[in-house]
FIBA-426392 format. One line per 3 residues: their letters; for each residue x, y, z of C-alpha. Coordinates in Angstrom, 2 decimals. Layout:
a	X Y Z  ...
//
This chain:
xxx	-36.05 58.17 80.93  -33.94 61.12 80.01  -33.33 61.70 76.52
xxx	-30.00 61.33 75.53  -28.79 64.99 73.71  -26.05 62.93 71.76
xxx	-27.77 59.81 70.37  -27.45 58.97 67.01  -28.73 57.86 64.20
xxx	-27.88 56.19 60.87  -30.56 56.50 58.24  -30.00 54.38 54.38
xxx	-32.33 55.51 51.76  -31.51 53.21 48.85  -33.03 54.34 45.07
xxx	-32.46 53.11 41.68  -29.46 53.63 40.67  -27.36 54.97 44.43
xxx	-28.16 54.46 47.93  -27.84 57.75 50.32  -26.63 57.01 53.49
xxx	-26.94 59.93 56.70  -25.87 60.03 60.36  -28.34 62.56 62.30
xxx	-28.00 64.07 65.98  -30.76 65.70 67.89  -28.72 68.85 66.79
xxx	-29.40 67.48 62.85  -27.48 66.02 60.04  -23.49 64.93 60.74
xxx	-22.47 63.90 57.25  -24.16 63.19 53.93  -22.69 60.11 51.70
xxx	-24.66 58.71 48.01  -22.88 55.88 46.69  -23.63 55.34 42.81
xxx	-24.27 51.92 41.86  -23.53 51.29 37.69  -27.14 49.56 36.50
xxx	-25.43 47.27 34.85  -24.05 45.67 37.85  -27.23 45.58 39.71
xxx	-29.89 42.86 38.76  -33.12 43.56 38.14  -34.76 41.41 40.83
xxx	-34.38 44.08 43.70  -33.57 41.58 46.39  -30.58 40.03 44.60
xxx	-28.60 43.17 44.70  -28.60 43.23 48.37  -24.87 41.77 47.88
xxx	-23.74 44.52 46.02  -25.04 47.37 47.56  -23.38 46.22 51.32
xxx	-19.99 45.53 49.71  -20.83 49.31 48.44  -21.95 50.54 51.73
xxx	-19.64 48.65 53.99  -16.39 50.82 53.68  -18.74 53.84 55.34
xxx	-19.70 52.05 58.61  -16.02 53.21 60.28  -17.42 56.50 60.21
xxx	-20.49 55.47 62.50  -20.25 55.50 66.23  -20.00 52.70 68.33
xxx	-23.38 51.93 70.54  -23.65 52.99 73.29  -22.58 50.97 75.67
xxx	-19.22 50.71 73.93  -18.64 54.17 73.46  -19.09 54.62 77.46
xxx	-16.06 51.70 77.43  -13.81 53.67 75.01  -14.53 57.06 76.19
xxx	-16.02 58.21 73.31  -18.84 60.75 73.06  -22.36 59.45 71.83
xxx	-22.90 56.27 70.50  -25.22 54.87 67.55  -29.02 54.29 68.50
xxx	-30.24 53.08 66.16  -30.49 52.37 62.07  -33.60 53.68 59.60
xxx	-34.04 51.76 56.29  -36.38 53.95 53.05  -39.41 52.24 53.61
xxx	-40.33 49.92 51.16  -43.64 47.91 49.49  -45.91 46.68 52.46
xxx	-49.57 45.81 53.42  -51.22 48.77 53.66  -50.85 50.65 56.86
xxx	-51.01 54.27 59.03  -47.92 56.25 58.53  -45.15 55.58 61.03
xxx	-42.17 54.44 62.79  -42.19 50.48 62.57  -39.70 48.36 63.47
xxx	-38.16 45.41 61.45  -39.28 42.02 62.09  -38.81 38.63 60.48
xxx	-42.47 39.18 59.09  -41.25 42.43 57.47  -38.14 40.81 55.65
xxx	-40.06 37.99 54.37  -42.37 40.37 52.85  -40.02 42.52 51.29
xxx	-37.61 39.88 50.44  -40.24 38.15 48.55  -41.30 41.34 46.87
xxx	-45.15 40.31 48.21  -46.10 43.61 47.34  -44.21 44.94 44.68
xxx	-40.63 44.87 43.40  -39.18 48.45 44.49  -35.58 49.91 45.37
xxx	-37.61 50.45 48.82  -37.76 47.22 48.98  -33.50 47.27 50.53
xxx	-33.64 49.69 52.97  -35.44 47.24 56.08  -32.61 44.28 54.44
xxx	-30.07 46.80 54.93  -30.88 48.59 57.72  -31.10 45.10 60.05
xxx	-27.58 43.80 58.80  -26.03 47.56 59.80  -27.93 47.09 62.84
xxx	-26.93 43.94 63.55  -23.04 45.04 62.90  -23.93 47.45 65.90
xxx	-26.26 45.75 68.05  -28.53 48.39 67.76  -32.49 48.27 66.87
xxx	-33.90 48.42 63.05  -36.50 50.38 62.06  -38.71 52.01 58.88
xxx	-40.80 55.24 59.09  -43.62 55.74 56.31  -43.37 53.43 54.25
xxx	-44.71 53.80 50.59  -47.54 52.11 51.23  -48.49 54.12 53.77
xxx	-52.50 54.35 53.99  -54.84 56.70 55.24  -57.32 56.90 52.44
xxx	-61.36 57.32 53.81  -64.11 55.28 51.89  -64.42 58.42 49.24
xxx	-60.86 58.01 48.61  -60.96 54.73 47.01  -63.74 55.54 44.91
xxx	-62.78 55.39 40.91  -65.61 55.71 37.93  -65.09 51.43 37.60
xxx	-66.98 50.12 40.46  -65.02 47.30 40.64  -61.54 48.91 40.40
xxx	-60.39 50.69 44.11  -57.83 53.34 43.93  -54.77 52.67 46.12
xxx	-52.66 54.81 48.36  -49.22 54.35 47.38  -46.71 57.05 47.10
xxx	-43.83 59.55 48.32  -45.10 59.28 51.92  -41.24 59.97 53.69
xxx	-40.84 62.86 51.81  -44.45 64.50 51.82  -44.35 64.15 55.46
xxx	-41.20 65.24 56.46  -41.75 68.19 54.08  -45.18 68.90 56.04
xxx	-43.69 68.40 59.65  -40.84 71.27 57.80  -43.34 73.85 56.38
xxx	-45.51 73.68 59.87  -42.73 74.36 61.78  -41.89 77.40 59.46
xxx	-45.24 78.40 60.63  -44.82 77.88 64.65  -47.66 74.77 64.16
xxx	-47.61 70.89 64.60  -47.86 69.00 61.62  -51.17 67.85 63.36
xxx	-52.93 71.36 63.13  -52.14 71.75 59.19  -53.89 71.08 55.87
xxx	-51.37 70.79 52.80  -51.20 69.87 49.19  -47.59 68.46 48.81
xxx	-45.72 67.64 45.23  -42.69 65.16 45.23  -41.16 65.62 42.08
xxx	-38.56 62.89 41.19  -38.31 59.57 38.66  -41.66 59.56 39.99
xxx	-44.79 62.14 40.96  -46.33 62.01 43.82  -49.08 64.69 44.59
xxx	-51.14 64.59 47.96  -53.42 66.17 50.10  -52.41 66.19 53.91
xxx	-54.72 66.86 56.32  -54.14 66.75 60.17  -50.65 65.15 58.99
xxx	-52.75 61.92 56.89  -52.36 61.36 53.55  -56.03 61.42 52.59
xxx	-55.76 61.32 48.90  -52.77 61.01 46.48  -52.19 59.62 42.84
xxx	-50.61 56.14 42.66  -46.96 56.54 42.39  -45.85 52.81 42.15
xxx	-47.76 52.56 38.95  -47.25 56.08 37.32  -50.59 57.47 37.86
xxx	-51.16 61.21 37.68  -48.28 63.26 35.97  -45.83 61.47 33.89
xxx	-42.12 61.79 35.23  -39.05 60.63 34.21  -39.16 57.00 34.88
xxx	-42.68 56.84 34.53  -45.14 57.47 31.66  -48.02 58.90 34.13
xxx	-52.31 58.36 33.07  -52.58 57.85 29.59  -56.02 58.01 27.50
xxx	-56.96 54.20 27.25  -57.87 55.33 23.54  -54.44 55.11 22.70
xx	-53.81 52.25 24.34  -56.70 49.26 23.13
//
């Protein structure tokens, strides 16, 4: 199949407090849009302010592209692809393009695996694609997982560390530095620092996130919205 130069897509990251929303081309980003939410109108169960945030987000969906098949109809150029949700709190797995399924929802919906802002962007991603008949999908999720053995390894037997962390942005900011340096993310070995509400800090190698502090629960540096490893001391 030949690739299409003018296919599109429409990429929602949702966070705390806003949710960024992005229309890319193969030739890169077409326009930039953050909606602010005010905290006090969103509840603090994640999945009930799925509402809120599409009656936010819905008055910027004129300014996507019709699908393909449509825009071939009306004569216009391009047409929407496809839609990328932030990915959000899910079993473990390899970093990744995945698309949304039933089994996916549930498990975010539910909040199996933790109660995030990630946890919107598969919800929301699947009812914009759905408005354009157009697949859903997620790439790394924050639960991506590509710890070895020695990884998981912490001074209480008993107690395994977990991989959970910044993976969307410490990958895309690997696949950027490598191709600063003519190389595929692949053939690299990085440290890499995201440095928002929360830390993450992680070693890459071959493109894997091998070892990293646990973001979700503030491990490592403290940050803004988290208060990062404290001496347990302090704390009994």
């Amino acid at each position: 199949m030949t690739a299409d130069p003018s296919a599109t897509v429409f990429v929602l990251n949702p966070g705390s407090t806003s949710t960024q929303l992005a229309l890319f081309d193969r030739g890169g980003e077409l326009w930039r849009e953050e909606v602010r939410h005010r905290p006090e109108d969103l509840p603090r169960e994640v999945v009930q302010q799925l509402d809120e945030r599409w009656s936010a987000i819905e008055p910027h969906l004129q300014r996507i592209p019709p699908p393909p098949a449509l825009a071939v109809a009306t004569g216009e150029a391009g047409g929407l692809s496809a839609v990328v949700g932030r990915g959000g709190p899910l079993k473990p797995l390899p970093g990744g393009t995945y698309a949304v399924n039933d089994a996916m929802i549930a498990d975010l919906t539910s909040a199996r695996y933790g109660n995030h802002a990630s946890n919107l962007g598969a919800l929301l991603a699947r009812e914009v694609a759905r408005r354009f008949d157009v697949p859903a999908y997620i790439v790394d999720p924050v639960t991506t997982d590509e710890f070895g053995p020695e990884a998981r390894i912490s001074g209480v037997p008993e107690i395994q560390r977990r991989c959970r962390s910044h993976a969307l942005n410490i990958r895309a900011v690997g696949r950027r530095v490598a191709a600063r340096l003519g190389r595929t993310l692949e053939r690299t070995r990085f440290v890499v620092a995201h440095m928002g509400g929360g830390i993450s800090v992680a070693a890459l190698r071959e493109g894997r996130i091998v070892d990293v502090n646990d973001a979700l629960l503030g491990m490592g540096p403290f940050s803004p919205e988290r208060a990062g490893a404290l001496p347990l001391e302090g704390l009994l």
